[in-house]
LUMVO-224173 format. One record per residue (C-alpha): residue number from 1; x, z, y; residue in three letters. Coordinates in nm, 2 decimals, padded with zeros to 4 digits. Layout:
N
+-----+--------+--------+--------+-----+
|   i |      X |      Z |      Y |  aa |
+-----+--------+--------+--------+-----+
| NUM |      X |      Z |      Y | ALA |
...
+-----+--------+--------+--------+-----+
! end
This chain:
255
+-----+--------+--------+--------+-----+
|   i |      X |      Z |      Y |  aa |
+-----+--------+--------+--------+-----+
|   1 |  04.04 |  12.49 |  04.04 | UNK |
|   2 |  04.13 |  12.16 |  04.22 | UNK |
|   3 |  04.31 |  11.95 |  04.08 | UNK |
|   4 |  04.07 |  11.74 |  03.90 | UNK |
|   5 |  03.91 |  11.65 |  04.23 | UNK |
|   6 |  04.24 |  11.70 |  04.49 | UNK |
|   7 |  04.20 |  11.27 |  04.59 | UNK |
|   8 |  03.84 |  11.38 |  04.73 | UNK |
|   9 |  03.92 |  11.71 |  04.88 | UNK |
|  10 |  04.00 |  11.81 |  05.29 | UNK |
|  11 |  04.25 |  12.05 |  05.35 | UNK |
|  12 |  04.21 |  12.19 |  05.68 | UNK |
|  13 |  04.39 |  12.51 |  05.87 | UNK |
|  14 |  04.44 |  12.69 |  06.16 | UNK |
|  15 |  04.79 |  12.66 |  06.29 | UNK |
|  16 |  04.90 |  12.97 |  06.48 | UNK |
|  17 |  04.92 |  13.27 |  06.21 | UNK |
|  18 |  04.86 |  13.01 |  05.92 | UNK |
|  19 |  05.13 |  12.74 |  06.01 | UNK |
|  20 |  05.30 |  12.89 |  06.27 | UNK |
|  21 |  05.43 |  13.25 |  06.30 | UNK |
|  22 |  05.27 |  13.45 |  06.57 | UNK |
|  23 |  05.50 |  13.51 |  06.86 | UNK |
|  24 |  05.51 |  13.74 |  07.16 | UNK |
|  25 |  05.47 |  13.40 |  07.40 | UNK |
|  26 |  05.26 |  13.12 |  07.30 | UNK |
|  27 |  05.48 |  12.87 |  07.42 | UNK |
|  28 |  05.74 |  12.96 |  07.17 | UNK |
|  29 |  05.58 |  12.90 |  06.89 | UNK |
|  30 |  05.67 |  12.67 |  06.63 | UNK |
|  31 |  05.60 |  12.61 |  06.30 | UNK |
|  32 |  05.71 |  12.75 |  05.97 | UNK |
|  33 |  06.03 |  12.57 |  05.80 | UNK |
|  34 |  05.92 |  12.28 |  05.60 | UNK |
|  35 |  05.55 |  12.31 |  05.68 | UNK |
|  36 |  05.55 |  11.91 |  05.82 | UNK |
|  37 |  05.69 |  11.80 |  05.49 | UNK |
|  38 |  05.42 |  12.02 |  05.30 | UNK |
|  39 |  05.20 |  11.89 |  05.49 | UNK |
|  40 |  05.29 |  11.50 |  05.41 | UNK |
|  41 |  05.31 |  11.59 |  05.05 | UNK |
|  42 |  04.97 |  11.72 |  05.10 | UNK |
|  43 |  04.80 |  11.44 |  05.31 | UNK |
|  44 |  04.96 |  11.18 |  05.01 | UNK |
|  45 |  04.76 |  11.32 |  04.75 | UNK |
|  46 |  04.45 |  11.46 |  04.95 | UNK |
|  47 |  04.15 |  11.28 |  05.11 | UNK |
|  48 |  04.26 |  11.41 |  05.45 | UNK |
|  49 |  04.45 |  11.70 |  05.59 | UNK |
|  50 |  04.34 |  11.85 |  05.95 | UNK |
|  51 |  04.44 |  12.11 |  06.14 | UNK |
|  52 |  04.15 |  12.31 |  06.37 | UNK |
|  53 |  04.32 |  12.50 |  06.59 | UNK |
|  54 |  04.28 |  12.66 |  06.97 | UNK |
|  55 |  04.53 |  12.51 |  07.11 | UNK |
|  56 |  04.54 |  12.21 |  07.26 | UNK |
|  57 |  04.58 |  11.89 |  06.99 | UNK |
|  58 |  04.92 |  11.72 |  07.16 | UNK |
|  59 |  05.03 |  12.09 |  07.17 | UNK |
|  60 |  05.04 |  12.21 |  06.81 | UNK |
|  61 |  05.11 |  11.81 |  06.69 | UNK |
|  62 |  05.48 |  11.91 |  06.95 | UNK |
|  63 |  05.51 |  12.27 |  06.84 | UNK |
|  64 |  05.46 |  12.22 |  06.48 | UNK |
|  65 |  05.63 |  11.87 |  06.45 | UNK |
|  66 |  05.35 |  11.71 |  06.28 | UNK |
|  67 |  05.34 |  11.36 |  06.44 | UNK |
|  68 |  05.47 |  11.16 |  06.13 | UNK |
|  69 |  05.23 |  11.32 |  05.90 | UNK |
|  70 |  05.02 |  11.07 |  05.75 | UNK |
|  71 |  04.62 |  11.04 |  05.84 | UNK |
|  72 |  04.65 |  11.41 |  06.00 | UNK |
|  73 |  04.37 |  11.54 |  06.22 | UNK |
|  74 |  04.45 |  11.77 |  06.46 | UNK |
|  75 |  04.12 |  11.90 |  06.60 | UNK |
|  76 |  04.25 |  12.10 |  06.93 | UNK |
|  77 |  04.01 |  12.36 |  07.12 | UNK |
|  78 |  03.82 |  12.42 |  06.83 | UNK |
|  79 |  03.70 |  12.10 |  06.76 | UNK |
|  80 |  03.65 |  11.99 |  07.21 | UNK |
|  81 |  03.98 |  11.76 |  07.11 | UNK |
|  82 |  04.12 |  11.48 |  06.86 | UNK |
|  83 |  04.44 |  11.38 |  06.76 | UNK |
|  84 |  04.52 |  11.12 |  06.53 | UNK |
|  85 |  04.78 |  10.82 |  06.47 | UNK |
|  86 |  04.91 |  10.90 |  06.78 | UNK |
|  87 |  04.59 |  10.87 |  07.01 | UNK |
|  88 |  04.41 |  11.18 |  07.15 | UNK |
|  89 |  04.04 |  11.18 |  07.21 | UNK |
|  90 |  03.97 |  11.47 |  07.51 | UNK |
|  91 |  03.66 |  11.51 |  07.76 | UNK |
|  92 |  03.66 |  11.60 |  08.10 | UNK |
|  93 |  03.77 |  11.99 |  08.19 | UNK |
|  94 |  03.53 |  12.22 |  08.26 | UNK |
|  95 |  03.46 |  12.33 |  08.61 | UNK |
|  96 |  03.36 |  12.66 |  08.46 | UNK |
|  97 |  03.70 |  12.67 |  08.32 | UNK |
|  98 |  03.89 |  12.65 |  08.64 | UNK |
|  99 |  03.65 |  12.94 |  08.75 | UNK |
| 100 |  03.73 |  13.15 |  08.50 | UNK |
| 101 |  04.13 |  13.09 |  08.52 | UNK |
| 102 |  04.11 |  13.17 |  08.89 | UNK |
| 103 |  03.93 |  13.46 |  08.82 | UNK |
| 104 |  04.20 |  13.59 |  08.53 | UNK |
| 105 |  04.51 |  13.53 |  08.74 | UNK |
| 106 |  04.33 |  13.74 |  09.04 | UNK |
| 107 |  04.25 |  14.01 |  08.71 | UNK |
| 108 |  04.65 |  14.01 |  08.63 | UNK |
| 109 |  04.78 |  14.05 |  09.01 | UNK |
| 110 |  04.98 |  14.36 |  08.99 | UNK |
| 111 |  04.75 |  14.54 |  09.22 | UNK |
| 112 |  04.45 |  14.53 |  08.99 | UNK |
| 113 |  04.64 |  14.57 |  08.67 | UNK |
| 114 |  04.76 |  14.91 |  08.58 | UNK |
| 115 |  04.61 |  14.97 |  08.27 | UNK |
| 116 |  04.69 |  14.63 |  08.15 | UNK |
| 117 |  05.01 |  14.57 |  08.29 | UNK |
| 118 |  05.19 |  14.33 |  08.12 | UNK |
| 119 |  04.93 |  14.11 |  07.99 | UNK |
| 120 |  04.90 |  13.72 |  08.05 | UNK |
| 121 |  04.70 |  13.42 |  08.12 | UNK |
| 122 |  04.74 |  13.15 |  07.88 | UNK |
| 123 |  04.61 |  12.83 |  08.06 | UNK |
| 124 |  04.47 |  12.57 |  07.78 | UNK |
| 125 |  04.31 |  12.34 |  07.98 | UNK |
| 126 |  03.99 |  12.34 |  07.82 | UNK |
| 127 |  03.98 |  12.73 |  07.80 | UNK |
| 128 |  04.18 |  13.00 |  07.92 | UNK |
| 129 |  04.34 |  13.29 |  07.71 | UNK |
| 130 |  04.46 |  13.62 |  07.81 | UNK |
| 131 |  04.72 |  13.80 |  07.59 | UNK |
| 132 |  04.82 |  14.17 |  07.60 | UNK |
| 133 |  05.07 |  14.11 |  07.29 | UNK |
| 134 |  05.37 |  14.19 |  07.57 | UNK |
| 135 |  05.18 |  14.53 |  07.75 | UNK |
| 136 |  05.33 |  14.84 |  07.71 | UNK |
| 137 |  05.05 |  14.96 |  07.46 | UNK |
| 138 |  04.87 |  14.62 |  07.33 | UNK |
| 139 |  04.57 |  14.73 |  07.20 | UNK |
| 140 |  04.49 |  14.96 |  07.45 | UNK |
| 141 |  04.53 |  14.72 |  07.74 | UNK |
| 142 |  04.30 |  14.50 |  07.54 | UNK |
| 143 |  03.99 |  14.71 |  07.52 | UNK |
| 144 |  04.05 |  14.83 |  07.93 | UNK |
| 145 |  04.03 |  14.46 |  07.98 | UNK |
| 146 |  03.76 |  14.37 |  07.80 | UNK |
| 147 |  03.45 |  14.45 |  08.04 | UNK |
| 148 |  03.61 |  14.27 |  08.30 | UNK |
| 149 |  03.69 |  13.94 |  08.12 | UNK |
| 150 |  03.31 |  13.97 |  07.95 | UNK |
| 151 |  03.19 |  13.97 |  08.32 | UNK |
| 152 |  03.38 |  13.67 |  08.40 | UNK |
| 153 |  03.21 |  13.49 |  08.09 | UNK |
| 154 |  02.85 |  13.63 |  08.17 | UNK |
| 155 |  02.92 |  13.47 |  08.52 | UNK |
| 156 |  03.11 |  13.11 |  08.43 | UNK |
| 157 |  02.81 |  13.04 |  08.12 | UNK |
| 158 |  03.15 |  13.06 |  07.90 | UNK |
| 159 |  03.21 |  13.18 |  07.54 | UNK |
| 160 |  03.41 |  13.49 |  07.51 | UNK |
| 161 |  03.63 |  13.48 |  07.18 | UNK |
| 162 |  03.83 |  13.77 |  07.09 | UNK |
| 163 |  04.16 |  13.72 |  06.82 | UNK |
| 164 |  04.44 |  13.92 |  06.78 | UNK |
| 165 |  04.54 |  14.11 |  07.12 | UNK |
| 166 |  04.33 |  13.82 |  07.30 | UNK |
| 167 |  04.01 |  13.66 |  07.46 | UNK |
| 168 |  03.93 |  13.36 |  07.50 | UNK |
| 169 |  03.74 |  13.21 |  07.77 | UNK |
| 170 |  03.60 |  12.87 |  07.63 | UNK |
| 171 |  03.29 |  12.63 |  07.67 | UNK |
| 172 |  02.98 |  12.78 |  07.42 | UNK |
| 173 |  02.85 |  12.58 |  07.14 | UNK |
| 174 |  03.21 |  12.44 |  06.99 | UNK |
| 175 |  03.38 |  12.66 |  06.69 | UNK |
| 176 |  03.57 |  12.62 |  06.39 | UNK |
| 177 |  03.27 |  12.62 |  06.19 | UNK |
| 178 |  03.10 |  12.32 |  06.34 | UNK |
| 179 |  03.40 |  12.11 |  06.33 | UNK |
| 180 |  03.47 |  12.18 |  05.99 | UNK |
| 181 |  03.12 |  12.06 |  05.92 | UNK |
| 182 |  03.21 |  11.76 |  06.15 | UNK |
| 183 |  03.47 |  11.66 |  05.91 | UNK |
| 184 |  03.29 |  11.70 |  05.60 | UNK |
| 185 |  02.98 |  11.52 |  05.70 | UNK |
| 186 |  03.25 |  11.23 |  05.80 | UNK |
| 187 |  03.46 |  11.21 |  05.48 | UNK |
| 188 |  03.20 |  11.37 |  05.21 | UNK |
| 189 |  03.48 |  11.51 |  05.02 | UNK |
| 190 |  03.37 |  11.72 |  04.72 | UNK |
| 191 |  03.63 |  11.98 |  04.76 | UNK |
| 192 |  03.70 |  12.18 |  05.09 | UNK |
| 193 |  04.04 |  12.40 |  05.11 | UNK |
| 194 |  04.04 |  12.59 |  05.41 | UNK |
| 195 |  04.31 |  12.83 |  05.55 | UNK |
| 196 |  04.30 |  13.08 |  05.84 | UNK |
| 197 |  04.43 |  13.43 |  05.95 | UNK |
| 198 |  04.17 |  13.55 |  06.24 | UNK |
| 199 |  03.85 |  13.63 |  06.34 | UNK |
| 200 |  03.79 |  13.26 |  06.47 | UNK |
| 201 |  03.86 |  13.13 |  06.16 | UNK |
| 202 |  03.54 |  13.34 |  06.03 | UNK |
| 203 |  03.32 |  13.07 |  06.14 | UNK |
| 204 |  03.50 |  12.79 |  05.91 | UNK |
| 205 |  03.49 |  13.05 |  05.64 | UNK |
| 206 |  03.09 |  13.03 |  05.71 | UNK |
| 207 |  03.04 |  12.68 |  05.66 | UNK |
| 208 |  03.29 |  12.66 |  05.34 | UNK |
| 209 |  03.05 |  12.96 |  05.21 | UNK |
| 210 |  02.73 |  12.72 |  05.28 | UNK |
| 211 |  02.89 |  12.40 |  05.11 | UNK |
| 212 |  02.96 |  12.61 |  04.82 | UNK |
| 213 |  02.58 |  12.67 |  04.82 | UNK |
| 214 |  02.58 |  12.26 |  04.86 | UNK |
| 215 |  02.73 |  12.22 |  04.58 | UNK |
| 216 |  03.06 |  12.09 |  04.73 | UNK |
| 217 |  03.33 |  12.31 |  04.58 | UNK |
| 218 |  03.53 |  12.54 |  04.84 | UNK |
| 219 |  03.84 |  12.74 |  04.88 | UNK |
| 220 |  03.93 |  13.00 |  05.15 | UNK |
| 221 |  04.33 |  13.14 |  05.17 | UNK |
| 222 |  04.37 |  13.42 |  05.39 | UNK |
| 223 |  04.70 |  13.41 |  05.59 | UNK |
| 224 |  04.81 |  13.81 |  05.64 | UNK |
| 225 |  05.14 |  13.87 |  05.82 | UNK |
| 226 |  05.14 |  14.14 |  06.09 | UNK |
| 227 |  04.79 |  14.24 |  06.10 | UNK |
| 228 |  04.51 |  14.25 |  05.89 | UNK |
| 229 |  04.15 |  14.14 |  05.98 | UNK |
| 230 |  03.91 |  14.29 |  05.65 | UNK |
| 231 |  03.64 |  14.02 |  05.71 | UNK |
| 232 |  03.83 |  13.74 |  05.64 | UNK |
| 233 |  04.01 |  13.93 |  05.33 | UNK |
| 234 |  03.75 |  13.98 |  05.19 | UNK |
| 235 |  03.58 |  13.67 |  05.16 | UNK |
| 236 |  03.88 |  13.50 |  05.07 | UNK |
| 237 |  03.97 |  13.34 |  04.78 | UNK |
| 238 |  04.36 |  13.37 |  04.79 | UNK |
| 239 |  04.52 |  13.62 |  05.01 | UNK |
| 240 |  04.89 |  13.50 |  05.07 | UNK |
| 241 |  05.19 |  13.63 |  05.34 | UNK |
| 242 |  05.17 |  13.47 |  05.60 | UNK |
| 243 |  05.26 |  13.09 |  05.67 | UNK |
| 244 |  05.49 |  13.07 |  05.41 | UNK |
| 245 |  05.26 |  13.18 |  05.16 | UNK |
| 246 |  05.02 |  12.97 |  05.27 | UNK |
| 247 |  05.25 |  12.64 |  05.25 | UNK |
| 248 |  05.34 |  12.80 |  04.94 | UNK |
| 249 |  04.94 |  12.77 |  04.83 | UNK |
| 250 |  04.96 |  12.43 |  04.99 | UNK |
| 251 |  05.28 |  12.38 |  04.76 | UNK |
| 252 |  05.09 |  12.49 |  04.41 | UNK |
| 253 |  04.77 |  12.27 |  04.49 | UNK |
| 254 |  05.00 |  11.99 |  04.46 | UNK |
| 255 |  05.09 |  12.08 |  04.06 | UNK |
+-----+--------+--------+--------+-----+
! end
């Protein structure tokens, strides 16, 4: 479907759950055997290869091993960050941020966290993240958390994202969708290959939807591995196993 136009189309994906298997601890995570190779066979033949991620950009660059990829963007915080040839564009840190963190670690204190004992703060920098991947019953802990961390939100003027066994605390107005439409209006590829496996993927799925209707041709691949999200299933084009189906996807593009 792309191969007459693959020198003028952007690949962009997530990383954790597309790239990188999901783990119990965020810091642990690295990417998928062979995915930085993939990914310089990729960026050789492509327009331009980015990864739009959470995370911060020098972090997934580290965990995933990425730094000699040629012309990669990695787009970090949804899009707040920059990375490329080695040089990382990043604005100041919210104060609202440092608001909220405080206000998560005093949430986690053992005192105030029976029902969702176990979970964690994951400090981003420009957002904060709190995980209940390692409580004794996951997504149970989640929804007893959940009024309290929407409070925290309502209060700081932040964006409350939920993903798998998470939210994320995170300044409003910045998500995968508008980057992706930052990028495009950049390079003006005429195809768009985008791969993602959770709910904040759904707004990059959104903008490859209205360039289809733009006439710019699009592909969505739909990373499944330990749990399923329907809305992105079933808007996707290609639903493959987890990261190593997807550099698997990445793999046939390339034939």
């Amino acid at each position: 479907m792309l191969a007459p136009v693959l020198s003028e189309t952007l690949v962009a994906l997530d990383f954790d759950g597309t790239l990188a298997p999901i783990v119990e601890r965020p810091e642990d995570a690295r990417a998928a055997p062979g995915a930085a190779d993939v990914l310089t066979a990729i960026s050789n033949r492509v327009a331009r290869t980015a990864i739009i991620t959470g995370r911060p950009a020098a972090e997934a660059v580290r965990l995933g091993g990425f730094s000699s990829v040629p012309g990669l963007i990695v787009c970090g915080h949804y899009g707040l960050e920059r990375w490329s040839s080695g040089e990382l564009e990043s604005p100041p840190h919210a104060a609202a941020v440092a608001e909220a963190r405080a206000r998560v670690e005093d949430l986690l204190r053992p005192e105030r966290a029976d029902r969702w004992s176990g979970a964690s703060i994951e400090d981003k920098g420009h957002s904060v993240a709190v995980h209940t991947r390692r409580a004794a019953d996951p997504p149970a802990a989640l929804v007893a958390i959940e009024p309290y961390v929407t409070e925290i939100a309502r209060e700081t003027g932040l964006e409350l994202t939920p993903g798998r066994l998470v939210f994320e605390l995170r300044p409003a107005g910045v998500d995968k969708g508008a980057t992706l439409r930052e990028l495009v209006t950049e390079m003006s590829p005429s195809a768009v290959v985008y791969a993602g496996d959770d709910i904040g993927d759904l707004p990059a799925v959104e903008a490859v939807s209205a360039l289809r209707r733009e006439g710019v041709t699009g592909m969505v691949i739909c990373s499944e591995a330990d749990a399923v999200v329907p809305e992105l299933r079933d808007r996707a084009d290609l639903v493959v196993r987890g990261p190593e189906g997807v550099l698997e996807a990445l793999r046939q593009l390339l034939l």
